[in-house]
C-alpha positions as CSV (number, residue, x, y, z in Angstrom):
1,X,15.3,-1.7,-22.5
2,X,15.8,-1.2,-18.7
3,X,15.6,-4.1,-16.5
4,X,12.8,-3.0,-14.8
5,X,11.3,-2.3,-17.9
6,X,11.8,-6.1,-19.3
7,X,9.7,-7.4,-16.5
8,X,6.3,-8.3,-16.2
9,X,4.5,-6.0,-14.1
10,X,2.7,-7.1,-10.7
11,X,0.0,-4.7,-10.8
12,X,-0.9,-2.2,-13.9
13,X,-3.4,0.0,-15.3
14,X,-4.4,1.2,-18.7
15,X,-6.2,4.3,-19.4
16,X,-8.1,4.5,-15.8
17,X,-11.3,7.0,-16.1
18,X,-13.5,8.0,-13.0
19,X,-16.4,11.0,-13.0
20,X,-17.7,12.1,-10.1
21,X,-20.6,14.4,-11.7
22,X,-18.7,17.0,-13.6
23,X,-15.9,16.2,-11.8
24,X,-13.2,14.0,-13.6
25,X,-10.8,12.4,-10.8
26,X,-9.0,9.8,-13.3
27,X,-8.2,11.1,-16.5
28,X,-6.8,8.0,-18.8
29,X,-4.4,7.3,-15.9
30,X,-1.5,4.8,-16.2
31,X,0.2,2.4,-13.5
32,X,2.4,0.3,-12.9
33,X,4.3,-1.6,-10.0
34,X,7.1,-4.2,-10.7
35,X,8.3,-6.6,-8.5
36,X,10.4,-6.1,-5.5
37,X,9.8,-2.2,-5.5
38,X,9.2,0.9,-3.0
39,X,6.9,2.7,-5.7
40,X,5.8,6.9,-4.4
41,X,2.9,8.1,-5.7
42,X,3.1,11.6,-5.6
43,X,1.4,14.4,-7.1
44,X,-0.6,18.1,-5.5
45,X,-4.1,17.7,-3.9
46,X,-6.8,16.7,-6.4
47,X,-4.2,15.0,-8.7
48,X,-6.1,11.3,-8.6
49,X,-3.8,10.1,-6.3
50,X,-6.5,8.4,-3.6
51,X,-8.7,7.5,-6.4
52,X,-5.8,5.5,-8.4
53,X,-5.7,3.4,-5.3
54,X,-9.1,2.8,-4.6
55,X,-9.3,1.5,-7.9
56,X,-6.2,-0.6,-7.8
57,X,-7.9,-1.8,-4.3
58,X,-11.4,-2.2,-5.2
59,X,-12.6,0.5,-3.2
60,X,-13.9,2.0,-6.6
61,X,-15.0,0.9,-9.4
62,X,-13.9,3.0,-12.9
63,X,-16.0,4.3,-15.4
64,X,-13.4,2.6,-17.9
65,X,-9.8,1.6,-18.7
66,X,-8.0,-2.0,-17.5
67,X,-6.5,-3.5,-14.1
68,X,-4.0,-6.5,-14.6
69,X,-2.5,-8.6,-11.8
70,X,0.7,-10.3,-13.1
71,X,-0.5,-9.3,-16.5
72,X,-4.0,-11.0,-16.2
73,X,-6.9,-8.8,-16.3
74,X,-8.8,-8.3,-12.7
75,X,-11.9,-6.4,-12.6
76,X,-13.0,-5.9,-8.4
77,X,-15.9,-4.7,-7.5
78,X,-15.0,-4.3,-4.1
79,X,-12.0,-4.2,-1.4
80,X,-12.6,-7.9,-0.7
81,X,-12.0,-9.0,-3.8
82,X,-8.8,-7.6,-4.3
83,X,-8.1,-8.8,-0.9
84,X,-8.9,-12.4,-1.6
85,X,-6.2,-11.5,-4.8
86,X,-3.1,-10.6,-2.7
87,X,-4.0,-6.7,-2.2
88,X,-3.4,-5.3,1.2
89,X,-4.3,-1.6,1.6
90,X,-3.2,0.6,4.9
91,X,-5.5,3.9,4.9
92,X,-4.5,6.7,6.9
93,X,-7.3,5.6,9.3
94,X,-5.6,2.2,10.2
95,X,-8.8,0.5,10.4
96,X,-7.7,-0.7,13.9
97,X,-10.1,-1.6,16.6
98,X,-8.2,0.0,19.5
99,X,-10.5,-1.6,22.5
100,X,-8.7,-5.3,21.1
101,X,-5.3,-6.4,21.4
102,X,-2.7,-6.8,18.6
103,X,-3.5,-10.4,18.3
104,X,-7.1,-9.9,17.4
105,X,-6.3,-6.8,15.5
106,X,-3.8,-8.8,13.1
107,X,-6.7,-11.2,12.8
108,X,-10.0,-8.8,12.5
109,X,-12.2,-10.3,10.2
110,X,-9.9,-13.3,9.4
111,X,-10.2,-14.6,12.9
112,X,-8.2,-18.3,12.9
113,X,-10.5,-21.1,14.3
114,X,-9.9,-24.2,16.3
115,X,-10.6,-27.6,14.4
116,X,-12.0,-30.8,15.8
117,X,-10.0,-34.2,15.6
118,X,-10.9,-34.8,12.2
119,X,-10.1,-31.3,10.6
120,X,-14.2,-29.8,10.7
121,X,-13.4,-26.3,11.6
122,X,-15.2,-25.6,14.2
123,X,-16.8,-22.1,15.2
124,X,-14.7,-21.5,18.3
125,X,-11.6,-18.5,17.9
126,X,-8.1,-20.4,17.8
127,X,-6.8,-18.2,20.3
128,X,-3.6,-19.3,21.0
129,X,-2.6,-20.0,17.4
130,X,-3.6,-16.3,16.7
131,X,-1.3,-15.2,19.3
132,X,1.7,-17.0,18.6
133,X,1.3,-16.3,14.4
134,X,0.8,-12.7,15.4
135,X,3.8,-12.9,17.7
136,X,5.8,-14.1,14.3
137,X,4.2,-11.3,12.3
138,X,5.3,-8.8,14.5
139,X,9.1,-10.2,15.2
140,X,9.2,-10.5,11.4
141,X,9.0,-7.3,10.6
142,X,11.1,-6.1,13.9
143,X,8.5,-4.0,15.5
144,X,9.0,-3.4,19.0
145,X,6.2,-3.8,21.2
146,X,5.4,-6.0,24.2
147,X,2.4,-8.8,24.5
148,X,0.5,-9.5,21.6
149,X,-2.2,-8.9,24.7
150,X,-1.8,-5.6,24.5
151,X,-4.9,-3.3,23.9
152,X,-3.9,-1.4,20.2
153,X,-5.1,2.1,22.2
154,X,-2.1,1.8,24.6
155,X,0.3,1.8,21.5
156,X,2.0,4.9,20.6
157,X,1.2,6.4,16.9
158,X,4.0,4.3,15.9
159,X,3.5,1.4,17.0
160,X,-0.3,1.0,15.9
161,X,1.2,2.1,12.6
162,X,3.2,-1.1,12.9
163,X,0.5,-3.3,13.8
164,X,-2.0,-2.1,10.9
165,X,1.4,-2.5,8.8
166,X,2.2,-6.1,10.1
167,X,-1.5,-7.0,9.3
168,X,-1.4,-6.0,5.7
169,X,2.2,-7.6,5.2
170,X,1.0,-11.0,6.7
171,X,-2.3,-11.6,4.1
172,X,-0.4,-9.7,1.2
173,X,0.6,-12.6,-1.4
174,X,1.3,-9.8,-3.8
175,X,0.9,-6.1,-3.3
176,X,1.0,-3.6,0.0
177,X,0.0,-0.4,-0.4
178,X,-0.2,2.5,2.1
179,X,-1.6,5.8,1.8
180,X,0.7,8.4,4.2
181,X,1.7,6.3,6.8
182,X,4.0,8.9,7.9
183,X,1.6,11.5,8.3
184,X,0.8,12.1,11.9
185,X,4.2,10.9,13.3
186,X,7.2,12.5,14.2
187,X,10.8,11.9,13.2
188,X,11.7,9.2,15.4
189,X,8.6,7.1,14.8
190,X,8.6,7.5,11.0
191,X,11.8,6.5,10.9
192,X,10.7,3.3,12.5
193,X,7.6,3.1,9.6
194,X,10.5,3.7,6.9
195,X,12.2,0.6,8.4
196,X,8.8,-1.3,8.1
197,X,8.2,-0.3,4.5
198,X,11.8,-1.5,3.4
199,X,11.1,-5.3,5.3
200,X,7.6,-5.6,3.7
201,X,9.5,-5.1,0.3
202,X,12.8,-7.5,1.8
203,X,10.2,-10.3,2.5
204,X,9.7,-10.0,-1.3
205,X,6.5,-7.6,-1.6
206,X,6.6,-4.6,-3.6
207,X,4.7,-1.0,-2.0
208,X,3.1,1.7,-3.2
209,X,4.0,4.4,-0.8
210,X,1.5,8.1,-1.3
211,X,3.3,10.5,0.5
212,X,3.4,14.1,0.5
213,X,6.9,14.2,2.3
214,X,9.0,14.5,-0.2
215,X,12.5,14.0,1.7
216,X,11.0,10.3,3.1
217,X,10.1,9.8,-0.8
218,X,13.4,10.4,-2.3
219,X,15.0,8.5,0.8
220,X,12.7,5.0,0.6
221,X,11.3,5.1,-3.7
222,X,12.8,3.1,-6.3
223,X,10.5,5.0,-8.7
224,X,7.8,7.6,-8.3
225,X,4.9,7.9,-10.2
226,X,3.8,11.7,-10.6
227,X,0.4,12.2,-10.8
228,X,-1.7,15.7,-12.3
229,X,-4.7,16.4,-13.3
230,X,-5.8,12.8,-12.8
231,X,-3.5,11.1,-15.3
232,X,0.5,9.8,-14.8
233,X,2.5,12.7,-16.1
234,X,5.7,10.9,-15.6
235,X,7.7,8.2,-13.9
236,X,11.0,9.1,-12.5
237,X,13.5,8.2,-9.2
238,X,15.9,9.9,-7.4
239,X,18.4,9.5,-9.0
240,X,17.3,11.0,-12.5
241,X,15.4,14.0,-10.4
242,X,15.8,16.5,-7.9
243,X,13.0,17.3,-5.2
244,X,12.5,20.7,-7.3
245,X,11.9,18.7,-10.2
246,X,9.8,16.2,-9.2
247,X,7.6,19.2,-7.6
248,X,7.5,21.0,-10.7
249,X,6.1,17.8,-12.8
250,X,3.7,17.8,-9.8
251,X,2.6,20.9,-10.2
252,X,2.5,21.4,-14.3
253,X,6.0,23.8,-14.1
254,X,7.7,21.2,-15.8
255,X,6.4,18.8,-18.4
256,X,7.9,15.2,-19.3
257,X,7.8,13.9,-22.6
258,X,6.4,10.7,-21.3
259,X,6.4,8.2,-18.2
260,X,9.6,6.5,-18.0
261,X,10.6,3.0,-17.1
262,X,13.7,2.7,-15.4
């Protein structure tokens, strides 16, 4: 037994199902994320890749099959609930309000709020406690931008990738995941995002990277998890694949005996 494989994983699946009509997204799908990981999910379009995550973030709910956080059984009904358990998700959206500043954006819906003398927490916004914690966030994770008073829609693409990033790192006690945060970016500032996925996971927070860029995958993954026809068809890394081979698993060219482990 592998020493990945002799630890308890921090999030899993078993046997994951979700219909949409006659449509079967999750077939029985498998999961699992260990700690202090890069994990790729990878697989061709309509392989259950988004709705794995939705389900793992609460966006969905699954017709059947089991979610376990640090091997205790979770069952959300919604994204706030697995929020409230240590589950940051980044869409490809961002979710960012670009008409705020970074400050607020760090803080949307969690705004911080000022307390009287004898702790009653008052409804006023802590302003200047949510700019200097944002102003740690952001230093933390070494992404370059100026004033936390800066309005998110004067940001270039990689820098408002940083900020929805920094958000999800700074309320994630346990998991980060982000669904192609490379995508719209060029070289230079998804090289910068690579940097930001491998300090999220140095500040001791495992990711679950979906990509369809398969030279950032084999770069940043410990493991990839190949997804097909809705179900894990394998689990693999780079250094017991190719790119070919990992695409032909995607694709049905190749077929595994079983996920893997290690």
């Amino acid at each position: 037994m592998s020493a990945v494989a002799a630890r308890v994983p921090v999030l899993e699946a078993r046997g994951l199902v979700k219909h949409y009509g006659v449509v079967t997204a999750l077939d029985g799908a498998d999961f699992d994320l260990y700690p202090g990981e890069i994990l790729a999910l990878i697989g061709d379009n309509g392989a259950g890749k988004s709705t794995l995550i939705k389900a793992l973030s609460g966006a969905i709910v699954p017709d059947r099959g089991e979610i376990f956080l640090n091997g205790t059984p979770v069952h959300f009904r919604n994204p706030l609930e697995a929020r409230r358990n240590g589950i940051e998700t980044v869409y490809q959206d961002l979710a960012l309000a670009p008409a705020l500043d970074i400050a607020e954006n760090l803080f949307l819906g969690r705004e911080l709020r000022r307390r009287d003398i004898i702790g009653i927490v008052l409804r006023v916004t802590d302003r200047p406690r949510m700019l200097r914690e944002a102003r740690a966030h952001i230093a933390d994770l070494k992404i370059n931008v100026g004033s936390m008073k800066q309005s998110v829609e004067t940001l270039s693409g990689g820098q408002r990738q940083g900020v929805a990033v920094a958000r999800a790192a700074a309320f994630a006690s346990r998991v980060v995941i982000m669904d192609e945060p490379t995508a719209a970016l060029g070289v230079r500032e998804s090289g910068m995002v690579l940097d930001l996925i491998r300090e999220v996971r140095a500040r001791g927070t495992p990711v679950v990277l979906i990509s369809h860029n398969m030279p950032q995958v084999f770069e940043i993954a410990d493991r990839l998890h190949v997804m097909r026809l809705g179900r894990r068809v394998a689990t693999i890394t780079p250094a017991s694949h190719s790119m070919t081979e990992a695409v032909a698993l995607m694709t049905g060219a190749a077929s595994s005996q079983g996920p893997t482990k290690g």
